[in-house]
MOPAC internal coordinates of N, CA, C and O (Angstrom, degrees):
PM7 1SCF
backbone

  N    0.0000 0     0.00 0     0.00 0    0    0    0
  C    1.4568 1     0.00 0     0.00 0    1    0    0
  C    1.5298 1   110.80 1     0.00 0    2    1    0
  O    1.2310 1   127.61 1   143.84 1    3    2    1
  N    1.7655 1   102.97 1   -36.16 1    3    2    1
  C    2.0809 1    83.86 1  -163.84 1    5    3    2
  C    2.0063 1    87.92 1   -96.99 1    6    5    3
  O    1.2310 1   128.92 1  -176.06 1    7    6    5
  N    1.0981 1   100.43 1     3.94 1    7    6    5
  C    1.9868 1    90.33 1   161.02 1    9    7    6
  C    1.5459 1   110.99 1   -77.98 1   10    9    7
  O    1.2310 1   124.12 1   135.97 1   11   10    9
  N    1.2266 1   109.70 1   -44.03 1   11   10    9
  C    1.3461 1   113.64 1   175.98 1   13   11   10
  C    1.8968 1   124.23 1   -52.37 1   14   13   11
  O    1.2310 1   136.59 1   137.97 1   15   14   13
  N    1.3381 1    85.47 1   -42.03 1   15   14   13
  C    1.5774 1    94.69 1   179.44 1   17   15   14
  C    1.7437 1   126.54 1   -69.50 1   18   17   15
  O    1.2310 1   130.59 1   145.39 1   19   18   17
  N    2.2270 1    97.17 1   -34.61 1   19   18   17
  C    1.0229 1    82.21 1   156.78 1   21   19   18
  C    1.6920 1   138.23 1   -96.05 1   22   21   19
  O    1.2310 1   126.32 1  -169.59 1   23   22   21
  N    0.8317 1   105.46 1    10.41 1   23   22   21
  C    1.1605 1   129.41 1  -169.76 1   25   23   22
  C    2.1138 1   108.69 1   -73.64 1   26   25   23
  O    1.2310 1   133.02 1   131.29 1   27   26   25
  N    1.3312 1    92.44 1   -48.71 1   27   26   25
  C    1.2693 1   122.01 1   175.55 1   29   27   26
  C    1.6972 1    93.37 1   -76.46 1   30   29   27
  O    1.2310 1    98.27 1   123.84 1   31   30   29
  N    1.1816 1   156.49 1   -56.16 1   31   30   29
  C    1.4224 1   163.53 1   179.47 1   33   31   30
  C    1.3210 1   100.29 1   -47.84 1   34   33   31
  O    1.2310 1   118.58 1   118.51 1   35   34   33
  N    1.6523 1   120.32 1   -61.49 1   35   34   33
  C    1.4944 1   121.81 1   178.87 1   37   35   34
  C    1.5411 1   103.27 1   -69.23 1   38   37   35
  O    1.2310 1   101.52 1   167.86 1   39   38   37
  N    1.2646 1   151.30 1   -12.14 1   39   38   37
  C    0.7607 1   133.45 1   176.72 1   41   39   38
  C    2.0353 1   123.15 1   -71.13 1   42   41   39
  O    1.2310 1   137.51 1   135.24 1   43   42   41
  N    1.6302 1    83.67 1   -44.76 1   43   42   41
  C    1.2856 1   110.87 1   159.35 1   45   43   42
  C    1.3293 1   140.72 1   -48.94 1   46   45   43
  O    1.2310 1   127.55 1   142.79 1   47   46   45
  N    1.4067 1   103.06 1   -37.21 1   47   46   45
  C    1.2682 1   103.88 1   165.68 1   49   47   46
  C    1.3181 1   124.27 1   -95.34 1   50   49   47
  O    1.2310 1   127.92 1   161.25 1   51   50   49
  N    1.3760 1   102.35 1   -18.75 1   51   50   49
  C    1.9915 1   105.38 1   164.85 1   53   51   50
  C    0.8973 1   105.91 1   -56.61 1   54   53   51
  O    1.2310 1   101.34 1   125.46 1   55   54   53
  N    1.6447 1   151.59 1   -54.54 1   55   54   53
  C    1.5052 1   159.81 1   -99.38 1   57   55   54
  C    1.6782 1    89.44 1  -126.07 1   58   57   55
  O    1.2310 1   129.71 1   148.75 1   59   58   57
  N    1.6551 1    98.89 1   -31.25 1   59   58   57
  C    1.6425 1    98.76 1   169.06 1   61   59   58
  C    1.8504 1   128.06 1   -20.21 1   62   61   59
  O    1.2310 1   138.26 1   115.00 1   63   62   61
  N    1.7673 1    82.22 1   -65.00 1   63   62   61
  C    1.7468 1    92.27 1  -174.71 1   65   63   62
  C    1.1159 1   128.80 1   -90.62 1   66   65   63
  O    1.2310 1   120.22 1  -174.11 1   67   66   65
  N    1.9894 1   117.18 1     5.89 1   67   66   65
  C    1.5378 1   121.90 1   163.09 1   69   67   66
  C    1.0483 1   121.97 1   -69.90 1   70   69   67
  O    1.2310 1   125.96 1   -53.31 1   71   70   69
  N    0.8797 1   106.15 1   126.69 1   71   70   69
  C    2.3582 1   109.64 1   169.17 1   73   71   70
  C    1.4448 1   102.79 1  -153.39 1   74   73   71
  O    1.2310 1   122.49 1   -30.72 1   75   74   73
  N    1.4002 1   112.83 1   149.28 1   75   74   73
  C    0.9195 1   132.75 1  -179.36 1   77   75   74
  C    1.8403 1   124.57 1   -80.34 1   78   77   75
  O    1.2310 1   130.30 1   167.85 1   79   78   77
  N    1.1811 1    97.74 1   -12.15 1   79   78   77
  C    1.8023 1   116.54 1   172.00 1   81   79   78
  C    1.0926 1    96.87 1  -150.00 1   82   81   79
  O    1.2310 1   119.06 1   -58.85 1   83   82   81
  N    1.2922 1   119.40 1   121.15 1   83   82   81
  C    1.5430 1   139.82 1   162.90 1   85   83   82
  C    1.5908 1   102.78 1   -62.32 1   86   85   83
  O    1.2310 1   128.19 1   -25.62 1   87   86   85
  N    1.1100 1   101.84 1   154.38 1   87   86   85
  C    1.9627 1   119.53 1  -171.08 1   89   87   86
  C    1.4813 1    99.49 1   -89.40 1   90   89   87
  O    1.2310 1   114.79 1   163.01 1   91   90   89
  N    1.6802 1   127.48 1   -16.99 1   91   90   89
  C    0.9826 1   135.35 1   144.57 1   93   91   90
  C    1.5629 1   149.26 1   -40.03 1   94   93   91
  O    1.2310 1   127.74 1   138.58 1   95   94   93
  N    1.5120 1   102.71 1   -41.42 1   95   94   93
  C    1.2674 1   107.50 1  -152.49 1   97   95   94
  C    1.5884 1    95.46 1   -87.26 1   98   97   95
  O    1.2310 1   115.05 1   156.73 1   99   98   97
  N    1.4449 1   126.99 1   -23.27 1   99   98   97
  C    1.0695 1   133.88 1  -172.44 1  101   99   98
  C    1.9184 1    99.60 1   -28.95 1  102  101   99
  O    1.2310 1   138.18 1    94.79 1  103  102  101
  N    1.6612 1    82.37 1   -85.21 1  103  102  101
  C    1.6834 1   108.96 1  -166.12 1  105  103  102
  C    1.7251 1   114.49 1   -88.53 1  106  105  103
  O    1.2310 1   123.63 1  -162.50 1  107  106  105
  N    1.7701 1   110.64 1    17.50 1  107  106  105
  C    1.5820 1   116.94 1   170.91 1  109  107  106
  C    1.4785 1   119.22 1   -38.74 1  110  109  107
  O    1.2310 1   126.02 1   -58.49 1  111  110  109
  N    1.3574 1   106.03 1   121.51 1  111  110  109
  C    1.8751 1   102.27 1  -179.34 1  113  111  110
  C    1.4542 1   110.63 1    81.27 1  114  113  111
  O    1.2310 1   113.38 1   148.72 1  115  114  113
  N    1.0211 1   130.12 1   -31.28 1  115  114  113
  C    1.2399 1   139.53 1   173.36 1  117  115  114
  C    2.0405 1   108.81 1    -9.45 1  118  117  115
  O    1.2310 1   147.47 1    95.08 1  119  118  117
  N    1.2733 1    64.15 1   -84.92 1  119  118  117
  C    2.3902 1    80.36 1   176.62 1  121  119  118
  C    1.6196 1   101.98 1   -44.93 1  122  121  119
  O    1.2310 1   121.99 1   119.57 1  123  122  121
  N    1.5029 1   113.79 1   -60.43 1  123  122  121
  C    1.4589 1    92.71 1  -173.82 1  125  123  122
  C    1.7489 1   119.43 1   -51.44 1  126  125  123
  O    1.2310 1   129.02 1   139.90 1  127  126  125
  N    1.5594 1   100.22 1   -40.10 1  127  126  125
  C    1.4302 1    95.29 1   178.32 1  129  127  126
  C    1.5648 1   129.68 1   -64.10 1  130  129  127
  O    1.2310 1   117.89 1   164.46 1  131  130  129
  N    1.0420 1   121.63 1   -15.54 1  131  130  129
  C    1.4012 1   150.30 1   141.16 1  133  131  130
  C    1.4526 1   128.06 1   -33.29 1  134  133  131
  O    1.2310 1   116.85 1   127.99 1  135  134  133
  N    1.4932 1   123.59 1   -52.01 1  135  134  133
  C    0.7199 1   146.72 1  -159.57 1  137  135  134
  C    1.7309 1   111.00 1   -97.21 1  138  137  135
  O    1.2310 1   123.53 1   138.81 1  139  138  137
  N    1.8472 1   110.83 1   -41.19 1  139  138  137
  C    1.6232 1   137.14 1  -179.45 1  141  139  138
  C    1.7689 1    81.76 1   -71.39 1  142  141  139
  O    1.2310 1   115.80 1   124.15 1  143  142  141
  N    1.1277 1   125.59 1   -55.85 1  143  142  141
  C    1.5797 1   127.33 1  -171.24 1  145  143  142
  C    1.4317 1    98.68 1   -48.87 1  146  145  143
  O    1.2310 1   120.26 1   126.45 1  147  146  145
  N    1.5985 1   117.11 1   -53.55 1  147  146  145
  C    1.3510 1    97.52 1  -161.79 1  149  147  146
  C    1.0211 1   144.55 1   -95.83 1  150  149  147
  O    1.2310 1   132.55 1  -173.86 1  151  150  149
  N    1.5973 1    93.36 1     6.14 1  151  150  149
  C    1.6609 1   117.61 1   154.52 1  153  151  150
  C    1.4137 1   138.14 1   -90.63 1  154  153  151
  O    1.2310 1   133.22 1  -169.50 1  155  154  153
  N    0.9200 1    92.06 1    10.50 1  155  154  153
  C    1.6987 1   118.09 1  -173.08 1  157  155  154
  C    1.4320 1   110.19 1  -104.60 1  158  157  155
  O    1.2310 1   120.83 1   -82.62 1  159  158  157
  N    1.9325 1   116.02 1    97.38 1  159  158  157
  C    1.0691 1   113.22 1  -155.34 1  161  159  158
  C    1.6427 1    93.52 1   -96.52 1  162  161  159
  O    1.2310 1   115.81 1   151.55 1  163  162  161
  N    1.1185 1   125.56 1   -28.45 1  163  162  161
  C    1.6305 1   120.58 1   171.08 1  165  163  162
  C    1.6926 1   101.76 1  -133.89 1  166  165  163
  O    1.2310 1   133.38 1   -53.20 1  167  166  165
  N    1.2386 1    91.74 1   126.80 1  167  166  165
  C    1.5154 1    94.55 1   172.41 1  169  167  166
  C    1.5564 1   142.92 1   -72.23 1  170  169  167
  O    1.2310 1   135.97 1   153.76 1  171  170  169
  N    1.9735 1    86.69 1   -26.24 1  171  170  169
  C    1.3418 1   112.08 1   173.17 1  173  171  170
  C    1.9718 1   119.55 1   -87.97 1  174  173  171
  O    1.2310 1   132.17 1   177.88 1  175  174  173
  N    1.2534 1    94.10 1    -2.12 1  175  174  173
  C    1.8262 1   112.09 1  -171.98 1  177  175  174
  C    1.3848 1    95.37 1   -20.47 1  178  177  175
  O    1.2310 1   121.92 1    99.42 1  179  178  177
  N    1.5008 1   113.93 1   -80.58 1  179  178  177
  C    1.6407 1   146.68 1  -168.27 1  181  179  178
  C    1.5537 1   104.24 1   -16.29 1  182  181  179
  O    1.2310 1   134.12 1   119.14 1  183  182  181
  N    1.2602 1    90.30 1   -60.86 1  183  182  181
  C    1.4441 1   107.87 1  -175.13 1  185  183  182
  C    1.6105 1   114.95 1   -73.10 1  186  185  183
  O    1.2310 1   105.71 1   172.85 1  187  186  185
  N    1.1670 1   144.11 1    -7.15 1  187  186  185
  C    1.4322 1   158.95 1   177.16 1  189  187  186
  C    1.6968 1    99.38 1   -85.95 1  190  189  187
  O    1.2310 1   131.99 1   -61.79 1  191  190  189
  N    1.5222 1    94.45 1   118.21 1  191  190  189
  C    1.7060 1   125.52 1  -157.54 1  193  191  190
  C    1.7410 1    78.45 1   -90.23 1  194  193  191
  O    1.2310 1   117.21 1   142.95 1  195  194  193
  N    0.9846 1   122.92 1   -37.05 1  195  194  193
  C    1.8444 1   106.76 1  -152.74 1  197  195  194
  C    1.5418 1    98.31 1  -101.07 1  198  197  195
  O    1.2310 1   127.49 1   -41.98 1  199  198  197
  N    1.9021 1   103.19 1   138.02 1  199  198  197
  C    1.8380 1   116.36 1  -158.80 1  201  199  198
  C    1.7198 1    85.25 1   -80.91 1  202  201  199
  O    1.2310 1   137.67 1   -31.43 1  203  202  201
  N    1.0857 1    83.37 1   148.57 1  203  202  201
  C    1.6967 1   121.72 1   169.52 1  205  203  202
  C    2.2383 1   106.27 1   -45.89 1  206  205  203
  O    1.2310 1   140.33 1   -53.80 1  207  206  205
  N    1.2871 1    78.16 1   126.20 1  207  206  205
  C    1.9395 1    80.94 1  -172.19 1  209  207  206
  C    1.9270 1    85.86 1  -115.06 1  210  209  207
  O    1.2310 1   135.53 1   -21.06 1  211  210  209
  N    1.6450 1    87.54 1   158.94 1  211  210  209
  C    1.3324 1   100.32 1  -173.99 1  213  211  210
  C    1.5711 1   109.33 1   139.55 1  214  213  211
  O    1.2310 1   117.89 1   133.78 1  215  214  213
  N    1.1547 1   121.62 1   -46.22 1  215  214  213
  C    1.5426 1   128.23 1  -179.50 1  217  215  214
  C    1.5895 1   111.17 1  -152.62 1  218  217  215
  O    1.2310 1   128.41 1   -53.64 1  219  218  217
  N    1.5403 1   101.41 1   126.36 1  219  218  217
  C    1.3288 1   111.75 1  -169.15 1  221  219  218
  C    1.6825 1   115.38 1   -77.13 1  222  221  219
  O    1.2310 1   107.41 1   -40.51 1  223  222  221
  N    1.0592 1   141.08 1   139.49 1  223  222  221
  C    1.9965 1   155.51 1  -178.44 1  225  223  222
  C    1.7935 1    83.59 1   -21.86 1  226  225  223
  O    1.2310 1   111.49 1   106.98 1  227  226  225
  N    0.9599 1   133.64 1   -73.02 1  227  226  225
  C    1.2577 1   125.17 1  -152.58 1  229  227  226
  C    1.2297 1   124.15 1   -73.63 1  230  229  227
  O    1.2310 1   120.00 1   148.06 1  231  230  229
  N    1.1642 1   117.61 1   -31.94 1  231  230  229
  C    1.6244 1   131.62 1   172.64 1  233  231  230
  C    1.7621 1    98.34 1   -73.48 1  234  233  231
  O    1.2310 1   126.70 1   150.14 1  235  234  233
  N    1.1644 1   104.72 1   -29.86 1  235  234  233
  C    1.6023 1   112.82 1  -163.88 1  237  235  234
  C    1.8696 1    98.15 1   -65.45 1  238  237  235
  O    1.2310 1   126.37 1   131.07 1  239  238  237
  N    1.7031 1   105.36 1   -48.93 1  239  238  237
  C    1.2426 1   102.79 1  -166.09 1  241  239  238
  C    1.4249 1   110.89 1  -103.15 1  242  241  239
  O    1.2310 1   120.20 1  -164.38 1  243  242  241
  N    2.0573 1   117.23 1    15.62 1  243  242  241
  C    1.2718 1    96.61 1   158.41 1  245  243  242
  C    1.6652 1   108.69 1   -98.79 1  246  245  243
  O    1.2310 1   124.96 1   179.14 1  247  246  245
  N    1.0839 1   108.07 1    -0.86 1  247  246  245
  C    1.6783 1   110.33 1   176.45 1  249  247  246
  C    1.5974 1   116.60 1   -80.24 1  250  249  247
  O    1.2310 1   130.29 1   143.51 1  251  250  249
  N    1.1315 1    97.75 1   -36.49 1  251  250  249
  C    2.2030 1   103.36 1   158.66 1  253  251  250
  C    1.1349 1    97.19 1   -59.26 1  254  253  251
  O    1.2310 1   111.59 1   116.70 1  255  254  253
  N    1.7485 1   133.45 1   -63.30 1  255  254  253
  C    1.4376 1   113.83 1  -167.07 1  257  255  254
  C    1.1202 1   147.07 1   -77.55 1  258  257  255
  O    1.2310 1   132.37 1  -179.21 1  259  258  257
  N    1.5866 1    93.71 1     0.79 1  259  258  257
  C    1.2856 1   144.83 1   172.19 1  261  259  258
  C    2.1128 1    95.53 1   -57.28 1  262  261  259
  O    1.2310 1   138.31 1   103.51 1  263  262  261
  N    1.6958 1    82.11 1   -76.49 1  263  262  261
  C    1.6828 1    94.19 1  -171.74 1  265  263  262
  C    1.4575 1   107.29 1   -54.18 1  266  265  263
  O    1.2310 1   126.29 1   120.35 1  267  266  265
  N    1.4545 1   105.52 1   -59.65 1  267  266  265
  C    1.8644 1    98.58 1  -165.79 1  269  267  266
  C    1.6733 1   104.03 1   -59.06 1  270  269  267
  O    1.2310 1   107.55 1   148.44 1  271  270  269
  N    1.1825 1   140.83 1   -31.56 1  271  270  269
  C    1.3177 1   133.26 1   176.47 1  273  271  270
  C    1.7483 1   109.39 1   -61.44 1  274  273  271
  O    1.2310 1   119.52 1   155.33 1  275  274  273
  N    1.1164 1   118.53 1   -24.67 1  275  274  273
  C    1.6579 1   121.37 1   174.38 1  277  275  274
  C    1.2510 1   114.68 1   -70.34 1  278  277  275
  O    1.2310 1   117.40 1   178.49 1  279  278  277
  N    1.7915 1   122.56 1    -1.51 1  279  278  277
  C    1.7405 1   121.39 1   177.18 1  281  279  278
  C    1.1707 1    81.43 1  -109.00 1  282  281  279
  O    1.2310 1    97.33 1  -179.61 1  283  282  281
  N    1.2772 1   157.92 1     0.39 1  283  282  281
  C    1.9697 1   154.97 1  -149.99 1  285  283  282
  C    1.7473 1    86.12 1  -107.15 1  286  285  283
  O    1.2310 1   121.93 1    98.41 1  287  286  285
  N    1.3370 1   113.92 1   -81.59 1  287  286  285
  C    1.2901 1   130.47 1  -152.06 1  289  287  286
  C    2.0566 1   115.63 1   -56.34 1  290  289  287
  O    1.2310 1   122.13 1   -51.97 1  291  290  289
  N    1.2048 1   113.53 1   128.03 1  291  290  289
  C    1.3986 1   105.89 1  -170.86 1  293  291  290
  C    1.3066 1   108.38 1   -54.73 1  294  293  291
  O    1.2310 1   120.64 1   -12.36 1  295  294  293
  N    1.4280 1   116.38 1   167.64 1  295  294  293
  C    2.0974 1   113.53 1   166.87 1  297  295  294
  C    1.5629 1    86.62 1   -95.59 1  298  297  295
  O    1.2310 1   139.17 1   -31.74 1  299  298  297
  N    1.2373 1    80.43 1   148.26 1  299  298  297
  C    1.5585 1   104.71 1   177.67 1  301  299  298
  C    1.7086 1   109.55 1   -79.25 1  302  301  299
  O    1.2310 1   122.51 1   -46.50 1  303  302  301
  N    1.2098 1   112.80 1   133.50 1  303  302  301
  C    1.1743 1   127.75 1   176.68 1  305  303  302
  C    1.7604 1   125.63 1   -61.95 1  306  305  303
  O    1.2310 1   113.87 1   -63.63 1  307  306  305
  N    1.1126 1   129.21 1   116.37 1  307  306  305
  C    1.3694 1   146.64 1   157.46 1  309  307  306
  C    1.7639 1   101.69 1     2.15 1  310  309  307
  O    1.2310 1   132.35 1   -17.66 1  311  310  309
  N    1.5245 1    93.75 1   162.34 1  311  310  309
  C    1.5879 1    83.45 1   178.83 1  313  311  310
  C    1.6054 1   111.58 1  -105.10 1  314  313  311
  O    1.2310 1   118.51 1   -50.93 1  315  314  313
  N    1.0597 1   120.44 1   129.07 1  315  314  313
  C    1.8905 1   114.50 1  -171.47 1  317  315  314
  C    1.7727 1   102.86 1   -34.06 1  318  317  315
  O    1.2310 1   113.83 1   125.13 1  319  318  317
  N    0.9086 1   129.27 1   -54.87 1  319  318  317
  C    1.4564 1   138.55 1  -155.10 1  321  319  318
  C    2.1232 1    95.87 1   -59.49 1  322  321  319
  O    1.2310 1   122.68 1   126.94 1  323  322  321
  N    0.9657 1   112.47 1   -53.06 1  323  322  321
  C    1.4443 1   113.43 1   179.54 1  325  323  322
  C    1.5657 1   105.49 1   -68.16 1  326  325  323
  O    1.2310 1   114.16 1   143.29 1  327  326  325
  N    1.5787 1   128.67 1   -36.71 1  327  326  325
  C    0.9515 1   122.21 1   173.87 1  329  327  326
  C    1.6871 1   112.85 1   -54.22 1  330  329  327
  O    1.2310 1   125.08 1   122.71 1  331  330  329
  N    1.2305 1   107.86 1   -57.29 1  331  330  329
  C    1.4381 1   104.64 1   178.96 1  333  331  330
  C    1.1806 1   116.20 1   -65.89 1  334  333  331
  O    1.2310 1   116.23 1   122.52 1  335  334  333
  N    1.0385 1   124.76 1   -57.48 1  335  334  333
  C    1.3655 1   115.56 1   158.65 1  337  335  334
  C    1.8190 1   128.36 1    -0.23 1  338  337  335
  O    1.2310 1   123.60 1   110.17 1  339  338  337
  N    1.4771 1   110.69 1   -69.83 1  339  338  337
  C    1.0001 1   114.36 1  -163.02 1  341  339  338
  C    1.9224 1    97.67 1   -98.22 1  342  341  339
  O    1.2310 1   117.66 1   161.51 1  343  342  341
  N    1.3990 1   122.06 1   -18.49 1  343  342  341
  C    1.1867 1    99.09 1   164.19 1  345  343  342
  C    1.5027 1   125.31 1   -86.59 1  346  345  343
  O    1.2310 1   122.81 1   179.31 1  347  346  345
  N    1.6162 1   112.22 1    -0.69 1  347  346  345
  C    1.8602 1    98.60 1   175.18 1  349  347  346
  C    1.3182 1    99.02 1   -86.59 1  350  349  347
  O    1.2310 1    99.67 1  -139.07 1  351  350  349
  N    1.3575 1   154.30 1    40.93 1  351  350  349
  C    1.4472 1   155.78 1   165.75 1  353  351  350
  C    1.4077 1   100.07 1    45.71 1  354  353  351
  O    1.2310 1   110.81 1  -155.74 1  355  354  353
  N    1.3781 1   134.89 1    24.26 1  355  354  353
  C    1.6296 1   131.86 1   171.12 1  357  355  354
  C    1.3731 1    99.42 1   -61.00 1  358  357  355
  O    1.2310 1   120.10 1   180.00 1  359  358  357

């Protein structure tokens, strides 16, 4: 009898996690799609033949060379006085 019972118990609790529609599938992807929406300031952009106004070719490509030269250049070093500072434990 108590083999039977558990037997019947494990059965029960296996049968736990079968279903035939996941509680998932309803709203799957949902958030990401949500999310592609809400960054998406024109949908039709892609398709818009006429270039972007706001900053003219030359200003455009000294401000890139601007940026990529800012990973080139060393960081400037600390000032001695704070260094000592904080290593004599005053």
């Amino acid at each position: 009898m108590a083999t039977k019972t558990i037997a019947c118990i494990a059965v029960f609790v296996l049968l736990q996690g079968c279903s035939t529609a996941p509680r998932f599938e309803k709203n799957f992807g949902g958030s990401v799609r949500a999310n592609l929406a809400a960054q998406t300031v024109d949908p039709r952009g892609a398709a818009n033949a006429n270039p972007a106004s706001g900053i003219d070719g030359p200003a455009a490509q000294a401000a890139h060379a601007r940026y990529q030269q800012s990973f080139t250049r060393p960081e400037s070093a600390a000032t001695s006085p704070l260094l000592n500072t904080l290593g004599s434990g005053q």
